[in-house]
C-alpha positions as CSV (number, residue, x, y, z in Angstrom):
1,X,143.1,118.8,162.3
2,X,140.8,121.8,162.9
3,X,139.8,122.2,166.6
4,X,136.4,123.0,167.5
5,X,135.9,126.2,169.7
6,X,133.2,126.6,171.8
7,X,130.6,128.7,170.7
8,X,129.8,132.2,172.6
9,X,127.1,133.6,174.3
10,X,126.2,137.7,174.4
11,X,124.1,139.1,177.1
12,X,121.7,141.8,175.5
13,X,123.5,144.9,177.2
14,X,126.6,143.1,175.5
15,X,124.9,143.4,171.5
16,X,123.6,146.2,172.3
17,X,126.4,147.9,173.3
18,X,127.9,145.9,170.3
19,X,125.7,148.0,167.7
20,X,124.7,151.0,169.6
21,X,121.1,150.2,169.9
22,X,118.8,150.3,172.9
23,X,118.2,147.0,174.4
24,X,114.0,148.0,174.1
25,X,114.8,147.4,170.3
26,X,116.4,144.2,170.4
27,X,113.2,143.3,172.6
28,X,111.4,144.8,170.1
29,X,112.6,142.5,167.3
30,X,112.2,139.5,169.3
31,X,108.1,140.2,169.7
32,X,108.3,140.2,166.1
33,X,110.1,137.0,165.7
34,X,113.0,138.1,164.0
35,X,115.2,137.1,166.1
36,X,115.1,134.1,168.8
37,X,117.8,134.0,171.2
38,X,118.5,131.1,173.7
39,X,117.4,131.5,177.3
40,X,118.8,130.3,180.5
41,X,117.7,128.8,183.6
42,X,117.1,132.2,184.6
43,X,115.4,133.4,181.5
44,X,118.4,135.8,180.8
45,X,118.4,136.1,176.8
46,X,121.7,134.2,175.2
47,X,122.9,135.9,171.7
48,X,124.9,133.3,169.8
49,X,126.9,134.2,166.7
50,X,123.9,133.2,164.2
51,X,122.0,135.6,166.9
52,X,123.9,138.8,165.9
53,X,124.8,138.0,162.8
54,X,120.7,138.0,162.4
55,X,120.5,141.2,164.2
56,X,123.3,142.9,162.4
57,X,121.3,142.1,159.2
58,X,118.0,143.0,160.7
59,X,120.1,146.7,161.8
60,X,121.3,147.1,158.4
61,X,117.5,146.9,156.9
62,X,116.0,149.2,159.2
63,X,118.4,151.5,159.9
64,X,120.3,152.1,156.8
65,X,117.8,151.1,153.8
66,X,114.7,152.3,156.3
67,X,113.1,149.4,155.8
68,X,110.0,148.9,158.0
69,X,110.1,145.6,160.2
70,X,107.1,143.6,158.2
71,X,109.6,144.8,155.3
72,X,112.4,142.7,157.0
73,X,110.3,140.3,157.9
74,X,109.4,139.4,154.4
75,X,113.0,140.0,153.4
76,X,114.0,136.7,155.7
77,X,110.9,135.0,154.0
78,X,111.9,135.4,150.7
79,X,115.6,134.8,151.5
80,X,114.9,131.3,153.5
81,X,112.5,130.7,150.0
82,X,115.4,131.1,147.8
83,X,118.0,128.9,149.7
84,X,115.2,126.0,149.9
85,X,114.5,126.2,145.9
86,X,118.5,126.8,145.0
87,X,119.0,123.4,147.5
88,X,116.0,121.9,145.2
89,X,117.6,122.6,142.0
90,X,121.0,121.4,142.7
91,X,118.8,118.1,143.7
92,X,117.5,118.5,140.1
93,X,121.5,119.1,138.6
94,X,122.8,116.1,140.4
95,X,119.7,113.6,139.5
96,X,120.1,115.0,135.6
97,X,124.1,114.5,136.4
98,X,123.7,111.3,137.5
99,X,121.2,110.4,134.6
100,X,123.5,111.7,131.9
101,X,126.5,109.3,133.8
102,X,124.7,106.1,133.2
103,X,123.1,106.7,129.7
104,X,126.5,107.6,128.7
105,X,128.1,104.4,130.3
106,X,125.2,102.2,128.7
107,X,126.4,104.2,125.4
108,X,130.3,103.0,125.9
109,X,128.7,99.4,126.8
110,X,127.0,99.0,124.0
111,X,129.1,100.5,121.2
112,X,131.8,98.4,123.0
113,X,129.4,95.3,122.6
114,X,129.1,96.2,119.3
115,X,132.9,96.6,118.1
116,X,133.0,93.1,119.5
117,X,130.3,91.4,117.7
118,X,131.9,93.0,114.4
119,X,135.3,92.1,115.2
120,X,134.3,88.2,115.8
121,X,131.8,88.6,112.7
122,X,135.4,89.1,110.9
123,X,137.1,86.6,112.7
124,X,134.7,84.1,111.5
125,X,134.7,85.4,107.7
126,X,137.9,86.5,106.8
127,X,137.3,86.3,103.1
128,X,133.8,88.6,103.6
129,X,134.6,92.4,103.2
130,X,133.7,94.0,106.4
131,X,130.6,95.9,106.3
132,X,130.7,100.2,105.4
133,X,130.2,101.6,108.5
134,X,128.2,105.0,108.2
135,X,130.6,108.1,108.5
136,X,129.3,110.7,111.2
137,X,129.2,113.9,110.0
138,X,131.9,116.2,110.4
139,X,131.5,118.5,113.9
140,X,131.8,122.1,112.5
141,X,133.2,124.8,114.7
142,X,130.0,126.5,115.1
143,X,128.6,124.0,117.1
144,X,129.2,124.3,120.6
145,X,131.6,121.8,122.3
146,X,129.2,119.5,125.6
147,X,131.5,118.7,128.2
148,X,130.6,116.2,130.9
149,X,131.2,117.6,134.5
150,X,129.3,118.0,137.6
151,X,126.5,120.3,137.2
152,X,126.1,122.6,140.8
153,X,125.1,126.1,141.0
154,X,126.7,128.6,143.7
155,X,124.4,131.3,144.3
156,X,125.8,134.7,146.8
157,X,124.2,135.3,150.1
């Protein structure tokens, strides 16, 4: 059983102590919208986790690739894009996933009907030859092998 901590809350004198930035900027990238940290009754701003890991990411862009804030800005754009159209495509996978499950179950069901209808069409005329049944051909080793399994793409952060 996992237990469920509480989350945390970081004044700003706390992050910005935490990555040795002036509190002014953390302001800063607030007016922007960057960033949106909780506020109390008092209207003291509350970092969560999510909050900093944000801001660490939003530090690394500017301060270490020099990346100008409408830069960043289109960077979390771009990024929140991505994750909706990777969560759209794994839709896609699992409805082709689930498609390709029943067409092949309707396959097993109807070659099994089949089997039966010839095995009762012998029954009945045991004298009667049973019909040729067409050979498939022969899979060579140059065609590739389709296995059936779930069909979900991982993608990296």
């Amino acid at each position: 059983m996992k237990i469920k901590r509480k989350q945390g809350f970081f004044s700003i004198s706390a992050v910005a102590k935490m990555f040795s930035v002036h509190q002014q900027t953390i302001r800063l990238y607030e007016k922007q919208g960057l960033i949106n940290p909780k506020r109390s009754e008092g209207n003291t701003r509350l970092f969560s986790e999510d909050d900093i890991d944000r801001l660490e990411e939003i530090i690394y862009l500017t301060h270490e690739l020099g990346i100008n804030l409408a830069g960043v800005e289109v960077i979390f754009k771009l990024k929140k894009q991505i994750k909706k159209m990777q969560q759209d495509m794994n839709k896609v996978f699992e409805k082709a996933q689930q498609n390709l499950d029943e067409h092949t179950e309707e396959s097993k069901q109807t070659i099994q009907r089949n089997v039966t209808k010839l095995m009762e069409m012998q029954k009945e005329s045991p004298l009667a030859t049973p019909p040729e049944m067409p050979m498939l051909p022969e899979k060579s080793e140059d065609e590739p092998s389709v296995e059936l399994e779930s069909w979900e793409v991982e993608y990296e952060d």
